[in-house]
C-alpha positions as a printed Julia matrix, in Angstrom:
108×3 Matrix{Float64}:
 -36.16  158.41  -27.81
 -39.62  158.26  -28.37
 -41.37  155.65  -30.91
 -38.49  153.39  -30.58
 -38.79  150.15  -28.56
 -35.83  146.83  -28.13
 -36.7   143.92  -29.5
 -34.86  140.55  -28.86
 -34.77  138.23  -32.04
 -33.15  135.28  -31.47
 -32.06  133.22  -35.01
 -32.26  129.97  -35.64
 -28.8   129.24  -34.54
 -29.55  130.66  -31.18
 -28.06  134.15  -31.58
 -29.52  136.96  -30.04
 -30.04  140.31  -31.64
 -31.23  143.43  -29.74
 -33.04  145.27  -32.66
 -34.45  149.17  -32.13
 -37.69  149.14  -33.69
 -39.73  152.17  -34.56
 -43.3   152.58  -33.95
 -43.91  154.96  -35.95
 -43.71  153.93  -39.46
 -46.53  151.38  -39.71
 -43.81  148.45  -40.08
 -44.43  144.85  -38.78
 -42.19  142.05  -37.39
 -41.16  140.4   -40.43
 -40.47  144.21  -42.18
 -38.05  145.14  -39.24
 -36.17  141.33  -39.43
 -35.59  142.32  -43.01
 -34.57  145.45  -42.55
 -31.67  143.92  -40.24
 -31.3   141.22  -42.82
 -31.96  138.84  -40.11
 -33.22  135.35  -42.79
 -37.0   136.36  -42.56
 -38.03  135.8   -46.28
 -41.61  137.54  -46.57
 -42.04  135.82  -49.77
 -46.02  136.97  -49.97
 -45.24  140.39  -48.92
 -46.53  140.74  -45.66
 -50.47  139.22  -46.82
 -50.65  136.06  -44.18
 -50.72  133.96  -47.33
 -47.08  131.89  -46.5
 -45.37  131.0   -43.37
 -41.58  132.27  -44.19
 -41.96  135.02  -41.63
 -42.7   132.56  -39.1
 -41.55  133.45  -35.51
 -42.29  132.15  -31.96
 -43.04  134.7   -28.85
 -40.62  134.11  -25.95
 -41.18  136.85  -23.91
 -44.65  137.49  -21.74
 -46.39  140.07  -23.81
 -49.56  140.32  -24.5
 -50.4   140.69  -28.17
 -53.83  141.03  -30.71
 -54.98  137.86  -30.99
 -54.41  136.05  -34.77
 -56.82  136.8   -37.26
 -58.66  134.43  -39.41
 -55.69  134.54  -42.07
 -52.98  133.86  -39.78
 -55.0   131.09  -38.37
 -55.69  129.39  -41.53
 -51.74  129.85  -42.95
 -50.91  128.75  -39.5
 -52.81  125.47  -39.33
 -50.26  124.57  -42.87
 -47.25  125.7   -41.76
 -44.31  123.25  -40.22
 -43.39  123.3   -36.57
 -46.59  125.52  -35.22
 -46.41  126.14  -31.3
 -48.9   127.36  -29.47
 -46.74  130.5   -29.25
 -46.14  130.74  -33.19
 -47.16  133.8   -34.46
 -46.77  135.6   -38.4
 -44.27  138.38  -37.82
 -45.96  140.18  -41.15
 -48.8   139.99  -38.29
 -47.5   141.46  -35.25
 -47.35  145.4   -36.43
 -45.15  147.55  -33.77
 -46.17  149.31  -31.02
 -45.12  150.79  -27.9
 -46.91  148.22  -25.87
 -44.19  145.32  -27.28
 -41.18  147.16  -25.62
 -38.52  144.06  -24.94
 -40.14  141.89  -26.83
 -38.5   138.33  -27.41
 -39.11  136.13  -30.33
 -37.5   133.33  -32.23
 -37.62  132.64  -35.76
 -38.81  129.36  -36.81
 -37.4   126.67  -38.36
 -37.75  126.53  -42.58
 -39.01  123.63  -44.6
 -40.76  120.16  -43.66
């Protein structure tokens, strides 16, 4: 079907879940996590002003580059890769068929 991609979201006790994600409802990676009650929290809504939706990219895509907001919430979250991304960031597109990311771990 059109405007629906796989996504692979592995939890933080090493599951796997193949998610379909539209692309055409505006939503982002944190939004669609929720939606499968997968333990994304969100708790600013989707502003880049916490680090609950944070999420590491496994899989070889390329991606917009973080803004000055994610950067910034970034540099204070806990257990920041150089693959960690916001998933309230990462808005869905066509372009991140089979994309493969792994939620973070909470806390410090």
């Amino acid at each position: 079907m059109d405007n629906i991609i796989h996504i692979t979201v592995v939890d933080r006790e090493g599951k796997e879940h193949d998610l379909e994600a539209p692309t055409d409802m505006n939503m982002n990676m944190m939004e669609l996590c929720k939606s499968y009650e997968l333990p994304v929290e969100g708790t600013c809504g989707g502003m880049a002003m916490c680090a609950s939706c944070h999420m590491y990219i496994l899989s070889d895509h390329t991606l917009p580059h973080r803004n000055d907001d994610e950067e910034a919430m970034l540099d204070q979250a806990f257990f920041v890769k150089s693959n960690s991304r916001l998933g309230c960031q990462l808005h869905l597109s066509n372009d991140m068929d089979g994309l493969k990311v792994q939620l973070a771990e909470v806390g410090g």
